[in-house]
C-alpha positions as CSV (number, residue, x, y, z in Angstrom):
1,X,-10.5,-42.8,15.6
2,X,-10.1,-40.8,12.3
3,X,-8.4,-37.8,13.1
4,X,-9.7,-33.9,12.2
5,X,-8.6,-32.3,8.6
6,X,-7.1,-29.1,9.8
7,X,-8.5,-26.2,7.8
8,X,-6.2,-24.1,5.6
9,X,-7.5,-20.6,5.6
10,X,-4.3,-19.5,3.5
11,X,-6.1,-20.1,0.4
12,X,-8.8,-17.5,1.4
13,X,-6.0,-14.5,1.4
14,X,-5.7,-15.6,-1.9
15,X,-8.6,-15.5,-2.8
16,X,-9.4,-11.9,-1.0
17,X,-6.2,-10.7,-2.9
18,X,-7.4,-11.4,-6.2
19,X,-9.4,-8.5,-6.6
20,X,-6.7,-5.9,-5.8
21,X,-4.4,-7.8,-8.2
22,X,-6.7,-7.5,-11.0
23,X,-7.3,-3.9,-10.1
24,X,-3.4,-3.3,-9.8
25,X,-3.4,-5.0,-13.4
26,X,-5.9,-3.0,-15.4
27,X,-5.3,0.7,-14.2
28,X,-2.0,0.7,-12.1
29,X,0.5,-1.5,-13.8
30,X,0.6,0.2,-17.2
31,X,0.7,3.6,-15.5
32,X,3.9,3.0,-13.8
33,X,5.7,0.6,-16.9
34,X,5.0,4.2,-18.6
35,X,6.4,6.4,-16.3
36,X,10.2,4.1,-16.1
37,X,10.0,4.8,-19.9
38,X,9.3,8.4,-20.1
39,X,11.8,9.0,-17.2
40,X,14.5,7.6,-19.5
41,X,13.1,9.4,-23.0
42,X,13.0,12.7,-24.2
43,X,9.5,13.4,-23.7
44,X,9.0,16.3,-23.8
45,X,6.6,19.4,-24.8
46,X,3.2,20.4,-25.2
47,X,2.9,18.8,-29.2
48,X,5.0,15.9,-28.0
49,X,3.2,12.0,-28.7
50,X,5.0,8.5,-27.7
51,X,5.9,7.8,-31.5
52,X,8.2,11.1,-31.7
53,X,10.2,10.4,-28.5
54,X,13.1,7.9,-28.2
55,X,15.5,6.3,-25.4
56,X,18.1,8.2,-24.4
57,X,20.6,5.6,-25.2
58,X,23.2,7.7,-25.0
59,X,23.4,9.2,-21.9
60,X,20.4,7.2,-19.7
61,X,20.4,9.1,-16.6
62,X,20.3,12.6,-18.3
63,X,16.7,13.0,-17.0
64,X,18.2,12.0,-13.3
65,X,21.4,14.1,-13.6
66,X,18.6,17.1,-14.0
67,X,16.5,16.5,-11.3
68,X,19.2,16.2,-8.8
69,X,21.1,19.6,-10.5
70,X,17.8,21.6,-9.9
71,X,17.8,23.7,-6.9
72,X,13.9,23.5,-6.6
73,X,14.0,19.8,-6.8
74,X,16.5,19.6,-3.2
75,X,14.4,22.2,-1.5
76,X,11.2,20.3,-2.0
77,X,12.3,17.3,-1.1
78,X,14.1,18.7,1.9
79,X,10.6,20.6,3.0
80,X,9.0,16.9,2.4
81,X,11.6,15.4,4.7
82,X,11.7,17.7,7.2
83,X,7.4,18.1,7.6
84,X,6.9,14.4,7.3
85,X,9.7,13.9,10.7
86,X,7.8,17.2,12.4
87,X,4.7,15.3,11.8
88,X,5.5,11.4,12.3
89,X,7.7,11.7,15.7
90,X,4.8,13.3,17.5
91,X,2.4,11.6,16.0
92,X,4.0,8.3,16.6
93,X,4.5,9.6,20.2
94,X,1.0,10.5,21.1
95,X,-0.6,7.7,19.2
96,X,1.7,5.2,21.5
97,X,0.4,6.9,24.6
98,X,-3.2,6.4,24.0
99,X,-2.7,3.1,23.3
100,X,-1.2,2.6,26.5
101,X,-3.7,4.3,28.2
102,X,-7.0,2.5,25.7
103,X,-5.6,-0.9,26.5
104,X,-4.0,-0.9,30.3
105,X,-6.1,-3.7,32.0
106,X,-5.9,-1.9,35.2
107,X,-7.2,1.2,33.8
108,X,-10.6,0.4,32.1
109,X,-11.0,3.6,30.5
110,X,-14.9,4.3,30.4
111,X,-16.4,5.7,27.5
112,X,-13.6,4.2,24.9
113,X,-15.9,4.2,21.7
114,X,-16.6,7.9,22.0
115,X,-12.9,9.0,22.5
116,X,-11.2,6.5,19.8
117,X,-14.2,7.9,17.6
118,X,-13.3,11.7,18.3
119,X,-9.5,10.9,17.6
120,X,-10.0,9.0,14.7
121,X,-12.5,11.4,13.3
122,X,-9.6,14.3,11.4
123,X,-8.7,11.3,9.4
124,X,-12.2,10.7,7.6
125,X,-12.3,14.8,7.2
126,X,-11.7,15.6,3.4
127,X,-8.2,17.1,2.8
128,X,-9.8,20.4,1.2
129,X,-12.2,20.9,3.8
130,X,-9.1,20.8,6.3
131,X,-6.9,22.9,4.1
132,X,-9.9,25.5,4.1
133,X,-10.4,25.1,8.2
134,X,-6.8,25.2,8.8
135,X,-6.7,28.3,6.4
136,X,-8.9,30.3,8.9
137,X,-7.8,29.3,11.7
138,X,-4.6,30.6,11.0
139,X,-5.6,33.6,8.9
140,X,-3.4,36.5,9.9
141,X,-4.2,38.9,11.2
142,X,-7.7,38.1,12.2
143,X,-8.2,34.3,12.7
144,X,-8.4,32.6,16.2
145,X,-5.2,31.6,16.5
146,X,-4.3,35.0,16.1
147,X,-7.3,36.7,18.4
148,X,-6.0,34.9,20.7
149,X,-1.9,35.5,20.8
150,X,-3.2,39.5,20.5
151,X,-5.8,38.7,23.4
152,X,-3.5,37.3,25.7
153,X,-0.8,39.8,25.0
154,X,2.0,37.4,23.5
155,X,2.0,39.5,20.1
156,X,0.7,42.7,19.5
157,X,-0.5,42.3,15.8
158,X,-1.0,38.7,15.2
159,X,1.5,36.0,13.5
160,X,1.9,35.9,9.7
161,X,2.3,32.2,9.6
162,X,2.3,32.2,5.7
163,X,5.8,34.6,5.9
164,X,8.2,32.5,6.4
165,X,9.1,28.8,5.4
166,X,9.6,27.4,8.7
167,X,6.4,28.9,10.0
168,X,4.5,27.1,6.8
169,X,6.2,23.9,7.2
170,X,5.2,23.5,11.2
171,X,1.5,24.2,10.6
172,X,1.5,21.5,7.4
173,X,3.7,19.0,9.6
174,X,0.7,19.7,12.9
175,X,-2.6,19.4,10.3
176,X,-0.7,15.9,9.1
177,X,0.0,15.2,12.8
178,X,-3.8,16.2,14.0
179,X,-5.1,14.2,10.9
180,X,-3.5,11.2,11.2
181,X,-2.7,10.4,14.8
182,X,-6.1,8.6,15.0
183,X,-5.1,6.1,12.5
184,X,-2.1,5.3,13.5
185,X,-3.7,4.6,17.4
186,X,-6.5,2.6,15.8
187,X,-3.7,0.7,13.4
188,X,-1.6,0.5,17.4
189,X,-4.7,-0.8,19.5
190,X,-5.7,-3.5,16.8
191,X,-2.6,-5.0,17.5
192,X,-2.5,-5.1,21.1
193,X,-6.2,-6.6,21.2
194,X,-4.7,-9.6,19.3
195,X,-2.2,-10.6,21.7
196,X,-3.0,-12.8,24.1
197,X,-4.2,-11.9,27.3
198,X,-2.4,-14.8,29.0
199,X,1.0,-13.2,28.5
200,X,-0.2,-10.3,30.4
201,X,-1.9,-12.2,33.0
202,X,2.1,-13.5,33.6
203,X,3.6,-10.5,33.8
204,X,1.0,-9.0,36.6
205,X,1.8,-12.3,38.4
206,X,5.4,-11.7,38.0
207,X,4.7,-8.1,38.9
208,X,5.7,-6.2,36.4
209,X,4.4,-2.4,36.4
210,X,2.6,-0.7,33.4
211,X,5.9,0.8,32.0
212,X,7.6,-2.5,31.8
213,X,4.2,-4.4,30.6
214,X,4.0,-1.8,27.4
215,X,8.0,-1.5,26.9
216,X,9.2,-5.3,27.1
217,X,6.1,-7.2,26.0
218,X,3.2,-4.6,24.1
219,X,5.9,-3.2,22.1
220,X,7.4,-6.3,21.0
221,X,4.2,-8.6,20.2
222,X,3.3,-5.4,18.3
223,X,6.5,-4.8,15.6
224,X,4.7,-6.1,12.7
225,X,2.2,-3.2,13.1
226,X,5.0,-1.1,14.1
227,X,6.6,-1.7,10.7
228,X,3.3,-1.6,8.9
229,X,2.8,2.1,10.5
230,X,6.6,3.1,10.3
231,X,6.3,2.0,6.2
232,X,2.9,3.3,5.4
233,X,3.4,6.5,7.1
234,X,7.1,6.6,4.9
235,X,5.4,6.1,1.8
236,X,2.3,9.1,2.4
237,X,4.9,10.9,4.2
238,X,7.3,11.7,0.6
239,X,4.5,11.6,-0.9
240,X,2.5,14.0,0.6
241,X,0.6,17.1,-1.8
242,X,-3.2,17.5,-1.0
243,X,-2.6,19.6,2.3
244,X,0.9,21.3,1.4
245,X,-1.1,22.8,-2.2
246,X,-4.4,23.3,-0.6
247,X,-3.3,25.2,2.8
248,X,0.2,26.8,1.4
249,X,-0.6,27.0,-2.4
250,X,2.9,28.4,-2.4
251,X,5.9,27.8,-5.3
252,X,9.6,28.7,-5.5
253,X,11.2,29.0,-2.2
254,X,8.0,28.3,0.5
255,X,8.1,25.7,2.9
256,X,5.6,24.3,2.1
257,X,6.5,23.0,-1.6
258,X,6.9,19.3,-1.5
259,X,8.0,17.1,-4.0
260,X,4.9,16.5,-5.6
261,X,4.6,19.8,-6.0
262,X,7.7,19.7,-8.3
263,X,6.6,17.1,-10.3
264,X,3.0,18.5,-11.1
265,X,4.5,21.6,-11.9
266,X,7.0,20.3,-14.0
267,X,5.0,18.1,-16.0
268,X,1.9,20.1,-16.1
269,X,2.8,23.5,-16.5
270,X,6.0,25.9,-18.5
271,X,7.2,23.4,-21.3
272,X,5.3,20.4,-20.1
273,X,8.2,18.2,-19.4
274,X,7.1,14.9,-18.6
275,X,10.6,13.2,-18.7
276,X,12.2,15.4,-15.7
277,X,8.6,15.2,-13.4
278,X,8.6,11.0,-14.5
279,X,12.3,10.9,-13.6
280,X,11.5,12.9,-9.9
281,X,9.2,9.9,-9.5
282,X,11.7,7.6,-10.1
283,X,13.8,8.8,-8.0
284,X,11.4,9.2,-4.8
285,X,10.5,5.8,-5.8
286,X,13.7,4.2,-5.3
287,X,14.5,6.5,-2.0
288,X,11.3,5.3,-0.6
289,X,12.2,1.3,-1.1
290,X,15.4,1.6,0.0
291,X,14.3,3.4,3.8
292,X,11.6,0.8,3.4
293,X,14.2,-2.1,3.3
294,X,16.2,0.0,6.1
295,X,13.0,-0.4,8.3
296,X,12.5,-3.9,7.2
297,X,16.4,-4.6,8.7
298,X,15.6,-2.9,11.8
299,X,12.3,-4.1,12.6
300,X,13.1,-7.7,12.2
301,X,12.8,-10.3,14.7
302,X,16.3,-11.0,16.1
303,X,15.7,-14.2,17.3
304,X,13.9,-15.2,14.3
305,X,16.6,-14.3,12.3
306,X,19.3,-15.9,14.2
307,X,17.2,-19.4,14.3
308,X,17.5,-19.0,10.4
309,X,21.1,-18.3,10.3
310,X,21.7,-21.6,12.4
311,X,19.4,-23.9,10.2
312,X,21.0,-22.6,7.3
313,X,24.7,-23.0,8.5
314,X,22.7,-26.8,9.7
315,X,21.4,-27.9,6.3
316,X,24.7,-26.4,5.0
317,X,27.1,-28.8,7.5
318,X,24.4,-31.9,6.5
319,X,25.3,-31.7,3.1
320,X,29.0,-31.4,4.0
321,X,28.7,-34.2,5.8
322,X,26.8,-36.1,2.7
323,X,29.1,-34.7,0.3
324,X,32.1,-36.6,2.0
């Protein structure tokens, strides 16, 4: 009997890649070669053109040495930090518990759709026409939120929330948090459908509970879309702007001035210079692939990584042994 050919459906990633890299080609590559070379130049200025401006040669990181000196530079990125860890850790937390709860075989949730619809539904929701809702429903002194604290007697003229920077920074990190907890659930429950329903068929036979079914084997089949979620969430995380300028539209000393803030104002507004905001980007760059790495070490598959260790220090005694 001839036996099967086994299909190779590698080839078709490929294949399904190869518009995205053509894409990244034509408008993304060039963009980025750019910015390495402005954020080492002295571009600079609102007359300035790419044949007037030179390599600093002579002292590289000059641009860099800026950044890091300016005082508005460290308190944006400290406001991104701190808003994208109010935002993620809850976020993280409450998307985990509806998974749980979506995909416990004992549970059979009804009406699934319809909820994992509603949840998911912030994150289609434009980020202007959040930044505007958010607006009202904050609006001091007369908004809901504020209505409310006055109606149930917990202040007697409402909440500024715009007053002070740690006020501005916990209503951008909970409008990330309410926009994006869908996706990360969805992102969450795609990966537990794909694990096979025999390895949970063994633990009920083995009698494990819920808690030790989602904590010792959910968890673990699911790490690849843990990382995915834990990187992603990194990347839009430091590089958040759309609902920090829309909702706080604040400068200077607000908390709600990200990083990107910093760089558009620095490139796009006083003496236009491009150098500093293309250096900032540089240097978010490089902070952002070196906690992505720091992930990647963390998440990685122990055992995995200990079978390649001992076929390495294998191959490595084989041709010892053939060296002799």
């Amino acid at each position: 009997m001839k036996s099967k050919k086994l299909v190779d459906y590698g080839k078709y990633g490929y294949l399904f890649s190869i518009p995205f890299i053509l894409a990244f080609l034509v408008f993304s590559l060039y963009p980025i070669l750019f910015t390495f070379y402005i954020g080492f130049s002295d571009f600079a200025g609102m007359t300035a053109t790419v044949k007037d401006s030179k390599i600093l040669w002579s002292e590289p990181f000059k641009n860099f040495a800026t950044v890091f000196r300016a005082n508005l530079f460290r308190k944006s990125f400290g406001n991104t930090c701190i808003i994208w860890i109010m935002n993620f850790i809850p976020q993280m937390g409450l998307a985990l518990l509806l998974t749980a709860w979506f995909t416990d075989r004992r549970s059979k949730v009804k009406g699934q759709g319809i909820f994992k619809i509603l949840f998911y539904m912030p994150n289609i929701i434009t980020a202007a026409t959040v930044a505007v809702l958010f607006t009202q429903i904050f609006a001091y002194p007369s908004g809901p939120i504020n209505t409310t604290l006055i109606k149930l007697g917990l202040s007697e003229k409402g909440v500024n929330f715009m007053l002070t920077p740690g006020r501005v920074r916990g209503v951008v990190a909970f409008i990330q948090f309410w926009q994006w907890y869908g996706y990360t659930m969805v992102m969450l429950i795609s990966g537990v459908i794909g694990i096979n329903p025999e390895i949970f068929e063994a633990a009920d036979l083995d009698g494990a509970n819920r808690v030790q079914t989602f904590f010792l084997i959910t968890l673990p089949c699911i790490r690849t879309i843990m990382l995915y979620v834990l990187v992603t969430s990194l990347i839009g995380g430091l590089n958040m702007f759309d609902i920090p300028a829309l909702y706080a539209m604040d400068r200077g000393d607000a908390g709600g001035y990200t990083v990107n803030m910093y760089i558009k104002d620095v490139a796009f507004t006083g003496k236009q210079r491009y150098n500093l905001a293309a250096a900032a980007s540089i240097i978010m760059f490089v902070i952002i692939v070196l906690l992505s790495l720091v992930l990647f070490y963390i998440m990685r598959d122990k055992d995995e990584a200990k079978l390649k260790k001992l076929k390495k220090q294998q191959l490595k005694a084989a041709k010892a042994k053939k060296a002799y």
